[in-house]
N, C-alpha and C positions, 0 to 999 in steps of 0.2 A: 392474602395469606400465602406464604410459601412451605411447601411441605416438601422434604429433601431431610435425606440420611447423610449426604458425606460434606465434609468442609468446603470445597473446591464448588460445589452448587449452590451451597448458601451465600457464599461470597458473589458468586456469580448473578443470583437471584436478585442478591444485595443490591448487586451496582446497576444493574436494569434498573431497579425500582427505583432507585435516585434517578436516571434518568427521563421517567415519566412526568408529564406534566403535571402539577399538583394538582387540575380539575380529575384525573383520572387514577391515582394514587387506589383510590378505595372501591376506584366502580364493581372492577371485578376480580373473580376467585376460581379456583380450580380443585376440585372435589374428585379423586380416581376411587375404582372398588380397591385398591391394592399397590402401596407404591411399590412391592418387591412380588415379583413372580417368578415361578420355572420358564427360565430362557426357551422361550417360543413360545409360550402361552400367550392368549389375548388379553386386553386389556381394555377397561372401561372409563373412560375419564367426561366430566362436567364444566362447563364453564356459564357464572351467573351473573349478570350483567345487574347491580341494583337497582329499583327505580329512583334513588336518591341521584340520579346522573341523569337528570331532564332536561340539559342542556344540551347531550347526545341525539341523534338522528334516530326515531322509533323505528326507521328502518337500516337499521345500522348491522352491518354484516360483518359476523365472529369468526375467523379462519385461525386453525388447529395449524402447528408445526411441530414436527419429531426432529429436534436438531434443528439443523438447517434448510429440512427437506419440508415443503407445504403436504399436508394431509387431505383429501379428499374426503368426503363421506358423512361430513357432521351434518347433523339436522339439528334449526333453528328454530326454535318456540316462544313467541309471548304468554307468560304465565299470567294465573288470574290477579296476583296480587302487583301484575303492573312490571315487573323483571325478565329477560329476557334469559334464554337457556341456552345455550347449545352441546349437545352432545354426541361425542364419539368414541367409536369402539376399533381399537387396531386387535387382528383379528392376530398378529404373532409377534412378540419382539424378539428380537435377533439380535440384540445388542446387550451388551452385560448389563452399559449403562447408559442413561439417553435422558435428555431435556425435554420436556412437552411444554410450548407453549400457547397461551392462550392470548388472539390479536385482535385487535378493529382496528379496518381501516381507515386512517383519519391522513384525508388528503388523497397525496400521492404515494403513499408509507403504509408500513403494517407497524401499530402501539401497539405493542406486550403488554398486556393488560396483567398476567400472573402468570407464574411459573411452578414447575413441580419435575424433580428428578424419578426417574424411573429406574430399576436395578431387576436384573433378571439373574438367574443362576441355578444351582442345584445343592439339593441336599445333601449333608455330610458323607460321604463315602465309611465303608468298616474301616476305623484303620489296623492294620495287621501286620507279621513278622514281631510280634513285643517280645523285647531278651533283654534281660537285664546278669549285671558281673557288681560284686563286690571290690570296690578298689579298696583295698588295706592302706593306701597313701594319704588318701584325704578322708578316708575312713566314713565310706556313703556309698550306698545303694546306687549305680546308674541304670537306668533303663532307658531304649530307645527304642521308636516303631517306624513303619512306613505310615504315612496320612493319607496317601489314594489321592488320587484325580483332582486338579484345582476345583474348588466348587464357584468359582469368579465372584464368591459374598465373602464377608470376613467368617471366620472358622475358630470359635473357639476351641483346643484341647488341652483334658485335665486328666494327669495321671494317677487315677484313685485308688487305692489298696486299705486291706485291713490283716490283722494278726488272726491266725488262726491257728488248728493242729490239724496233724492227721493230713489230710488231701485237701484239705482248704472247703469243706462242704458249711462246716458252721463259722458264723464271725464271732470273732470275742473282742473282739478291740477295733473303732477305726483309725485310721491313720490319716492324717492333714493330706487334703490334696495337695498335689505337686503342680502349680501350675509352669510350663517352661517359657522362655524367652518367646519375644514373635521374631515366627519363623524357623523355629526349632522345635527339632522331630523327638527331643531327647531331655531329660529331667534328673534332678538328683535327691534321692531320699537321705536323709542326714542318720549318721548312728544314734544318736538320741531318739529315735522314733523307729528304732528297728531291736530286733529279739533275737539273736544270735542260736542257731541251732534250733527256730521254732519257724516253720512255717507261716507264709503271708499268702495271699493271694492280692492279685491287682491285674488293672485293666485301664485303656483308655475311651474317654468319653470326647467324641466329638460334636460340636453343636454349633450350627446358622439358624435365621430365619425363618428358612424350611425345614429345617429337622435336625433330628438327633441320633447319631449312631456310637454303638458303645464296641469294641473290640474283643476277642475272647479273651476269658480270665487266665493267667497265667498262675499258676501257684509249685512256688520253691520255698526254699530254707538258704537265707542270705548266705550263708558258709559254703555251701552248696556252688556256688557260683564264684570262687573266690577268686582272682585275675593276681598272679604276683608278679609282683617286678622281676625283668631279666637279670642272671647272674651277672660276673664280670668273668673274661675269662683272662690268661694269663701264661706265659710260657714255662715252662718248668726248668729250676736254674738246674745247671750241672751240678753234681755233689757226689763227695764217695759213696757214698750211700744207695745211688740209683746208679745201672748201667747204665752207660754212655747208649742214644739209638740207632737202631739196629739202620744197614742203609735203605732210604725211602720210608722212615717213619718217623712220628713229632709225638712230644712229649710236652703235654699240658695241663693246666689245673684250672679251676673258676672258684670262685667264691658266693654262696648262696645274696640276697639281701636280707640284711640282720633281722628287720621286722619276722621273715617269716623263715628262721630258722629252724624256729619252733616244729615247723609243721614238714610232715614225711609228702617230698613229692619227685618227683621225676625229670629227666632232663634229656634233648636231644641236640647233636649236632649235625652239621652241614658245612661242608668244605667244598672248596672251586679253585682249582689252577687259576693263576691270574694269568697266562696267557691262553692265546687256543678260544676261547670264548665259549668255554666248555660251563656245564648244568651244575649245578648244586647234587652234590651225594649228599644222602640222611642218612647218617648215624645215630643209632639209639634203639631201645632208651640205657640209658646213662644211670646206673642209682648215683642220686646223689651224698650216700654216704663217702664215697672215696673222694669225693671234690679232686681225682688226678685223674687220668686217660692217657693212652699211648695208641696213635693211631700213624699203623701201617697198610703197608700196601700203596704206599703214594710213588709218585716220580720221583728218582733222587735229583737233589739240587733243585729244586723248583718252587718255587713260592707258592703258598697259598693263602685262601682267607676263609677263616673259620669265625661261626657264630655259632650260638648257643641260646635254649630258651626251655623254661621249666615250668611244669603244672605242678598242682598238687593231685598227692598218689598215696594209698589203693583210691580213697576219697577224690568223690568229685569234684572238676574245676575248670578252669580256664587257661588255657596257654598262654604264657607272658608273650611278650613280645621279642623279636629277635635282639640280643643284647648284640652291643657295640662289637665293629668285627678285630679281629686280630690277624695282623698278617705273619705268618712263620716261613721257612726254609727250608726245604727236608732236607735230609742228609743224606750225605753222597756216599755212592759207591765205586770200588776200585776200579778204572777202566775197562771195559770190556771192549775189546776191538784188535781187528787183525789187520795190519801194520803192512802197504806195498812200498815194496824199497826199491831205488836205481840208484846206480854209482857212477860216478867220472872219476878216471885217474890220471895222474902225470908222475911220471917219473921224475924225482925231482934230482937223484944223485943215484946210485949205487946200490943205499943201505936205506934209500926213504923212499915212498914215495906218498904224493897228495894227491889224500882222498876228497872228494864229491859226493857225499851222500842226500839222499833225496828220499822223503817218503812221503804217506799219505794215508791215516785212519780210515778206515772206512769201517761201523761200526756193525757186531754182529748180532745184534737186537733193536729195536726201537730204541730203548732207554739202554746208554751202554755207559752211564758218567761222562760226568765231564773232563776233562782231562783241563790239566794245569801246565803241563810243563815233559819234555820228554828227553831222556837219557844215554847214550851214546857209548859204551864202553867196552873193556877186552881185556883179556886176563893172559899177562905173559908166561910163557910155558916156565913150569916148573916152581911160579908164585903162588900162592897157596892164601887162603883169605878175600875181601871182596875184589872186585876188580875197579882200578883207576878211573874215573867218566872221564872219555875223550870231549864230549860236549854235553851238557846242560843248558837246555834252549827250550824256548816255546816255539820258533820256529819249526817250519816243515825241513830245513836242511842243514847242513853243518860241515864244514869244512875241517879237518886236522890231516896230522902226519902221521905213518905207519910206516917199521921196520917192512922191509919189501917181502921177507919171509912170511910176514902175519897176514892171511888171507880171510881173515872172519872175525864181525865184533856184532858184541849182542846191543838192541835197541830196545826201552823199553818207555812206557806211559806212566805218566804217575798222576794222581792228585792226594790229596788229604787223607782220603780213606784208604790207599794204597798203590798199587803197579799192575800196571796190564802184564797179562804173559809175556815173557822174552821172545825177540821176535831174532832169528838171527842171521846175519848178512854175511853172505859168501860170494868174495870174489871170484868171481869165475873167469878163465880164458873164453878169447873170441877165439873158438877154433869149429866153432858148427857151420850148418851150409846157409846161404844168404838167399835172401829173400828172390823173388822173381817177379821183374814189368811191374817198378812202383809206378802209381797214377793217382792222380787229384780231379776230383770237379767240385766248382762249387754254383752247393746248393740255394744259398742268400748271400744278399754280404756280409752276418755274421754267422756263419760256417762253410767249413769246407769237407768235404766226403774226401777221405785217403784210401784208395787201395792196393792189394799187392796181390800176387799170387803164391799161396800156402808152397813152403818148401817141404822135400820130403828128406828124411820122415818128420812127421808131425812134429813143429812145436809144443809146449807146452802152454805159451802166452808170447804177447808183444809186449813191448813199451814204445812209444809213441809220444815222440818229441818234438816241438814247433815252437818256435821264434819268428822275432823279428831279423830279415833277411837284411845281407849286405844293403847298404852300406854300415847297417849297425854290425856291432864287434861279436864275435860268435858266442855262444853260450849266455848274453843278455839277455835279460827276460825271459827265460824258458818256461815253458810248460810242459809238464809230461801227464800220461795216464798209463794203467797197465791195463790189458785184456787177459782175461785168466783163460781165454776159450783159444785153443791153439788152430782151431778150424776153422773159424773165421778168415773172408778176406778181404777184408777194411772194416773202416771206425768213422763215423764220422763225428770231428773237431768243431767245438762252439763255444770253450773258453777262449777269450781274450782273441777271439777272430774281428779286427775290425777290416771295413772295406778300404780297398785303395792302398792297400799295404802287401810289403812283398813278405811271403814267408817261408823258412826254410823246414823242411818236416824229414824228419828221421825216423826212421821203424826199424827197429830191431827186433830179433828171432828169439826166444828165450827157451834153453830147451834144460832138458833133467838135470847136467852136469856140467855144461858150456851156454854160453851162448854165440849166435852166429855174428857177422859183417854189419855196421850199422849201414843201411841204406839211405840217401839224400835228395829229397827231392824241394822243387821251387814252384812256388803255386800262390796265388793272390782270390781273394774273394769275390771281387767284385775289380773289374778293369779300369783305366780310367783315359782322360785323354793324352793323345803324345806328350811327351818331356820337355819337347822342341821343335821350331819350327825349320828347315835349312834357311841357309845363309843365302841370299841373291846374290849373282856376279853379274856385272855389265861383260860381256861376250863382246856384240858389235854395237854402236850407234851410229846413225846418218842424222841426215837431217830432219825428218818427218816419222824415223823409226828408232827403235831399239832393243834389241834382243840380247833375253836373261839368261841368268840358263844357273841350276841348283844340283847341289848332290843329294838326293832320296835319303834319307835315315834310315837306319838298319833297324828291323823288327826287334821293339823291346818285350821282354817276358813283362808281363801285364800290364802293358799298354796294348787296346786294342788299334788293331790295325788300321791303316788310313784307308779315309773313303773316296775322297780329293781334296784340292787342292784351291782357293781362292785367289787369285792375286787382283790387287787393286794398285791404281796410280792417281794423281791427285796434280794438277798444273797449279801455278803461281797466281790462281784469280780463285782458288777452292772451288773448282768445279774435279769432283769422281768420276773414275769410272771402275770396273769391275768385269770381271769375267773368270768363269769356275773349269776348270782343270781335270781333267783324270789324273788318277793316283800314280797313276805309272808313270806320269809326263816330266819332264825334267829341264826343258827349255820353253821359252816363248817370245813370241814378239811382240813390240806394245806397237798399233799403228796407229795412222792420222796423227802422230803431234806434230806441235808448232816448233819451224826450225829457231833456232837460239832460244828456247824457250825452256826452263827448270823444272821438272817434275820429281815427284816423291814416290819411291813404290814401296812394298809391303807383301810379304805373300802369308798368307794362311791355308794351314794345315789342319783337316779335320778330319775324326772318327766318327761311329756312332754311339760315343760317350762323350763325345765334347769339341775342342779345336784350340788350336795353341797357336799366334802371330810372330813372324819374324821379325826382324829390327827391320827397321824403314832404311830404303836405300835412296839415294839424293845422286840424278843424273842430269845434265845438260843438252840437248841435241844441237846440230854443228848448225854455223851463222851459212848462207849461201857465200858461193866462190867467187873469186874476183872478176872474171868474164863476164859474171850473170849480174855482180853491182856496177860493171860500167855500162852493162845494157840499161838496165833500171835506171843509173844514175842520167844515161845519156837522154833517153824517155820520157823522164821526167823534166831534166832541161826545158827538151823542146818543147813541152807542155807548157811550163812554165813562160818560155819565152811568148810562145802561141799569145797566151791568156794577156801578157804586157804588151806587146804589139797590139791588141782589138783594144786595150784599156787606154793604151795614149790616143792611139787614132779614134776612139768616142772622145776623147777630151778635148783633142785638138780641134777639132772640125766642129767644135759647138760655138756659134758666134758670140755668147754670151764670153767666153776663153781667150778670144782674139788680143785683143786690149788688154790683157793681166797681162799675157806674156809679153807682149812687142807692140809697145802703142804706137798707132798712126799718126805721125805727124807730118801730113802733106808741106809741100811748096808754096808758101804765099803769094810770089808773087807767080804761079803757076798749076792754079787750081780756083775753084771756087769755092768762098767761105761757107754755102749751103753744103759744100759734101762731102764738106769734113769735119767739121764743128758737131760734134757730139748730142745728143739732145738729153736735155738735164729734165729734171723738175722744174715746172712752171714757176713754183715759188723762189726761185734762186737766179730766175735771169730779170734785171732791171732795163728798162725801156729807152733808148738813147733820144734826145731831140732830134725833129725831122729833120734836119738840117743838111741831111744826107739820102740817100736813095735810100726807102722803105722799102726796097724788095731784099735789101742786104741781110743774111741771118746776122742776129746782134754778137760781137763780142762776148768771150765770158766773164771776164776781168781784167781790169786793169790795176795797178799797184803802179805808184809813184814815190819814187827816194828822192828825199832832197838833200841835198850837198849841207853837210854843217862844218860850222863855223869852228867848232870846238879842234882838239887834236884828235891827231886820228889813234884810232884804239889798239889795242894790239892783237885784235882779229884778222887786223890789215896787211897785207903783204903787197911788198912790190913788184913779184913777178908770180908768173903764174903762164904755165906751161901748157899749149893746147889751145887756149888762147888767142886774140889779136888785143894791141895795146889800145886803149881807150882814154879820152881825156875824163878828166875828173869832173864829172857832168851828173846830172840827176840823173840816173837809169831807172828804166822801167821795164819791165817782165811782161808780156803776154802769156798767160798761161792758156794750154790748150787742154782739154778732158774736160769731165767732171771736178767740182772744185771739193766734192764731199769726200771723194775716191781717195785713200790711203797714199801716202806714200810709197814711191817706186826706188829701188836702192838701186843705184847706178850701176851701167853694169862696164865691165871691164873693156876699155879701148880695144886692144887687142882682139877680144874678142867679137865685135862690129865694125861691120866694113862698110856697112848703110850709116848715110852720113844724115843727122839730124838737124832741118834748118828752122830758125827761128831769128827773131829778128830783136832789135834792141832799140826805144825810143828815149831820145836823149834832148836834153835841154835845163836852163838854168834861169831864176829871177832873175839875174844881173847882167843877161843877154839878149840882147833884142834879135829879131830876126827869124825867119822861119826854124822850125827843129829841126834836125838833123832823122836820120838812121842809120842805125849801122844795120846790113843784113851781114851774118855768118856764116860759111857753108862747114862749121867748126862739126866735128866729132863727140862734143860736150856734151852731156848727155843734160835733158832738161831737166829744172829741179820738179819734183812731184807734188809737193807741198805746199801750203799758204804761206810759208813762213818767208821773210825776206833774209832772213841769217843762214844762209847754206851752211852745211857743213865743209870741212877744212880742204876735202879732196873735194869737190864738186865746182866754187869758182874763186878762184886763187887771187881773181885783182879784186877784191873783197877784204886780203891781207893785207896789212902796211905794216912797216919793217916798226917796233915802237921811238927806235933810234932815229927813222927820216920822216918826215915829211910826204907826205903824198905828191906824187910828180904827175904830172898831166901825161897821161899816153899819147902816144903822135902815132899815127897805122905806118903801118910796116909795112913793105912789100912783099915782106914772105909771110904773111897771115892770110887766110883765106877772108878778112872782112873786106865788107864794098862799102865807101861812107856815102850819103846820100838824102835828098832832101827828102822830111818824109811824107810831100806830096806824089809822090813817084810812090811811093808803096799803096796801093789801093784797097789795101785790107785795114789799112790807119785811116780814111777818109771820115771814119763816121767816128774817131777818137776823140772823145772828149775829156779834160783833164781838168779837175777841179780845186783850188785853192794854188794857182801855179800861175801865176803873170809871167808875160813875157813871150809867151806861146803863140801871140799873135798869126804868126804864119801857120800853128798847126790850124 
């Protein structure tokens, strides 16, 4: 069984017990003296284990939990009738509200065998403050109290009352309790159960658990108490009938609410400047017979916001609430204010001249009106009636024209409720004495401190004039002020003073009849840096130098002074450099540069307010002279030559070199074939039969031409210059070198005087007999190549005309060949020639 007061633990309790296993659903129960206690009291709770559950462990052990926390302290008992107990006692709860459960351990686990909620808290508090108001709107008794201190239990309160007389000592009637919302301190009695003009008494009852407290009785007469609605209030229209108000006061009216017409009661107000952040003034009380008021004494021209709220009166009651506000205006009054004037004239002809006039309210009360608008005018002698307005402006100044005779016009203020006193303006001559030692300092960059030294005799005031300075146009933007104190000497200026600007300030002397010499001076707030930097001139350049040189700038009036001076230069690869100046300096030399070489300069100029750069100036330094390039050029030559002289002679002298340039082609029949024959790769010389001395180095190739039958081509020529004539015979080529080795492009006769000998083996099918040779001591240079088709200048009886015939060459006596058998040449010995009958004798 589960025993629990609130929703949220019987649910709770709920969903445990579904989760038990069905053998233990019913084992056991939890029995407390008390589920609701005073928060901290102890507490007694049972837990009984049936003996209907004999399938449980007789030594089965019951552990207590508060929550989630295990409890300590229970003592376990077998009773006689076979069930088990266990029981514990928590000695304080401290929690409003708390779970207790009852476990056996089965297993590894604690089973919740039964559960039980706990609640702790405290008895009702008195509750007190009970006031109750009659609202005539919904026409019901409200009453409302304080309830005192959470008691952490539910807290029933019921608002009980009954009819009585007199002081409420006897009851004669009760009245239906009023029970209020939950959570609400406050209840409504209906007019149907209420007795107008008779006495009630009532009281609140509070009640938990733990107890019950009742409130003290309060006893009124519901009329007594009555709350009326706020008036309306309303501004009261203009009509002939009421004077217009007076200036700085409102005229208004309200309206009671109808319901409670009937009834004589009272009324107060309260009003607040809407600017200023000024307190509520109370006015009142108010009878509400006259539902009008007129309330003065306020600021004229200024808004305000009035509210209003009424009890009932001589009878007791209740203040309504403040009614909805109203915003009014007061009404203005005629300027009050004394009016500082200065003038500018120009002569403009003869009989006119234009005026400059300038002033400036300054008001001689807190509250002097507002002004609207201000009037300018002058009454010609002898005119009789108002006077002309030369100007009608809201402005502070005005400009018109005056016969040169007319020395004074009156100025005056106006607004809606009327004009300020005439204020009146008297030209005067500058014929008094002039100021003495104007001076300025300034104090920040938005003011400047002007002084002078008082003339005698005493002024009466200055005026004190300042603009902006050349190059703006004079009289632009002016400002003025007047000092009404003639002893004074200086003012200090902080309208319209910004820094960095130049300004020009005027003081004038103002005395009883005249006034004196305007005085001028020029003064800036705050300084700034130079205007400009000078201009660079290139003076002198050399080749590794060159010197500047500038003209200083002349001290400007607020610009601060120069501190130094920077100049930098910059070469054709952006590399800087820099160096800083005294202020005084005016030339320099830039050294180390590179001769022909471009650079950029630049000079800056700086204060201790800033620095200003001049334009970049672009110079060249000069190339070296002509004596110093033929040294150099000559220098270098010799170098030059030096480095190709060691480069040919390593070329020359390398043996690998020998043979590209000028191949060796010894004398055959005056030398030995061992040493001069080349040595090739093994794979490229073939083996000759022994037929000849084996100590012979072998041949490199031979090439055999044989004579064809066909016509001859037109590669052929007949003569061939350089030459000996040869018959028309199979020729053959000894080549000497390497056979792999590039060709060699012949080189020019003329230019070799070493003659090249080589020899020619000749023979034919169709002739019997030993071969022949021809040796050459020719100039011909050999061919390089394997090819057997020379080219066209290399061997010319290789041409044939295409027109003739090939002719047999017959030797000449002026050819250097020798014919000859070619057993006589001893380097043919070991020549063997394959596919070539006839050769017999070789």
């Amino acid at each position: 069984m589960v025993v629990g007061l609130g929703t949220w633990s019987l649910a709770r309790a709920a969903l445990i017990i579904l989760l038990l296993p069905r053998s233990l659903e019913e084992c056991g129960r939890i029995s407390v003296s008390a589920p609701i206690v005073h928060l901290g009291d102890a507490i007694t709770a049972s837990c009984i284990i049936n003996r209907t559950c004999s399938h449980l462990d007789p030594e089965s052990q019951i552990v207590w939990k508060l929550g989630t926390e295990l409890q300590p302290g229970g003592r376990q008992q077998r009773l006689p009738d076979g069930t088990q107990e266990s029981t514990i006692t928590l000695p304080h709860l401290n929690d409003s509200r708390a779970l207790l459960s009852c476990c056996l351990r089965w297993g590894n686990s604690l089973q919740i065998l039964d559960q039980v909620e706990l609640q702790a808290g405290y008895p009702p508090a008195t509750p007190h403050n009970l006031s109750c108001l009659m609202n005539l709107t919904i026409k019901s008794l409200i009453c409302q109290w304080e309830p005192g201190p959470d008691t952490h239990l539910s807290t029933n309160f019921t608002l009980k009352s009954f009819k009585s007389r007199g002081n409420c000592q006897d009851q004669e009637e009760a009245i239906p309790d009023c029970v209020p919302e939950d959570g609400q301190s406050r209840c409504s009695i209906p007019r149907k159960h209420l007795r107008l003009y008779q006495s009630m008494g009532l009281w609140v009852q509070a009640e938990n658990v733990l107890g019950t407290s009742v409130s003290p009785q309060l006893c009124l007469d519901p009329m007594d108490v009555v709350k009326l609605e706020p008036p309306t209030l309303w501004a009261l229209d203009p009509s002939p009938e009421v004077a217009p108000p007076q200036p700085g006061c409102l005229q208004l009216h309200w309206e009671s609410w109808k319901p409670t017409q009937y009834i004589d009661q009272k009324c107060e107000l309260r009003h607040q400047p809407q600017r200023g952040g000024a307190s509520w003034t109370l006015v009142g009380p108010l009878p509400s017979k006259t539902l009008q008021h007129e309330l003065c004494g306020l600021l004229p021209s200024t808004a305000y916001t009035l509210q209003m709220r009424c009890t009932r009166w001589p009878l007791p009651g209740h203040w309504s609430d403040w009614s909805p506000s109203l915003e009014l205006t007061s009404t203005q009054q005629a300027p009050n204010v004394r009016l500082d004037t200065w003038w500018r004239q120009r002569q403009l002809d003869r009989r006119t001249l234009d005026m400059q006039l300038f002033w400036k309210p300054m008001p001689v009360e807190e509250d002097s009106g507002q002004i609207q608008g201000y009037l300018v005018s002058w009454r010609p002698s002898g005119q009789a009636g108002a006077a002309p307005p030369l100007c009608n402006t809201t402005e502070l100044n005005c400009t018109f024209h005056l016969p040169s005779e007319v020395r004074e016009v009156v100025l005056v203020a106006y607004n809606t409720a009327g004009t300020s006193h005439p204020t009146p303006v008297v030209f005067l001559e500058s014929t008094g004495p002039p100021l003495g030692r104007l001076h300025t300092m300034a104090r920040d960059p938005h003011s400047l401190w002007v002084g002078w030294e008082p003339p005698s005799p005493r002024p009466r005031g200055y005026v004190i004039e300042w603009g902006p300075g050349p190059p703006s146009p004079s009289g632009s933007h002016m400002t003025w002020k007047m000092e009404h104190n003639g002893s004074i000497a200086g003012t200090l200026l902080q309208e319209n003073i910004r820094p960095f600007q130049l300004y020009e300030i005027t003081v004038t002397a103002l005395y009883q009849d005249t006034v004196g010499p305007s005085q001028r001076i020029y003064a800036y707030s705050q300084e700034t840096a130079p205007s400009y930097t000078p201009e660079l001139h290139l003076k002198h350049i050399g080749k590794t130098w060159a010197q500047l040189e500038w003209v200083p700038p002349t001290l400007e009036l607020g610009r601060s002074p120069l501190t130094h001076y920077t100049i930098f230069w910059t070469n054709a690869q952006g590399q800087s450099f820099s160096t800083i100046l005294n202020a005084s300096s005016h030339e320099f030399v830039l050294p180390g540069l590179e001769p022909a070489s471009l650079y950029h300069v630049h000079l800056m100029a700086a204060s201790q307010v800033g620095a200003t750069n001049s334009t970049s100036l672009t110079l060249m330094t000069l190339a070296p002279g002509e004596f110093e390039l033929h040294i150099f050029l000559g220098l270098f030559g010799l170098l030059l030559s030096i480095i190709c002289l060691c480069a040919a002679t390593r070329f020359c002298c390398r043996p690998s070199r020998k043979n590209s340039l000028w191949p060796s082609v010894p004398d055959p029949a005056h030398s030995s074939l061992g040493s001069w024959v080349p040595s090739i790769p093994a794979e490229e010389i073939f083996q000759l039969p022994s037929l000849w001395d084996t100590s012979m180095p072998p041949i490199t190739k031979i090439t055999v031409l044989e004579e064809e039958e066909k016509k001859p081509g037109p590669w052929e020529s007949h003569e061939s210059s350089g030459t000996c004539g040869l018959p028309a015979l199979v020729q053959a080529y000894v080549l000497q070198g390497d056979p792999r080795a590039s060709t060699i492009q012949p080189q020019s006769q003329s230019g070799n005087s070493d003659q090249v000998l080589y020899g020619q083996v000749m023979g034919s099918p169709s002739r019997s007999g030993p071969a022949d040779y021809i040796r050459c001591d020719s100039t011909q240079p050999l061919l390089g190549g394997l090819t057997p088709s020379p080219k066209s200048y290399e061997n010319l009886w290789f041409q044939t005309s295409p027109q003739r015939t090939p002719e047999p060459l017959v030797p000449n006596q002026e050819d250097d060949c020798v014919f000859g058998p070619l057993l006589d040449f001893p380097l043919l010995q070991g020549l063997q020639v394959h596919g070539v009958e006839g050769l017999g004798g070789f």
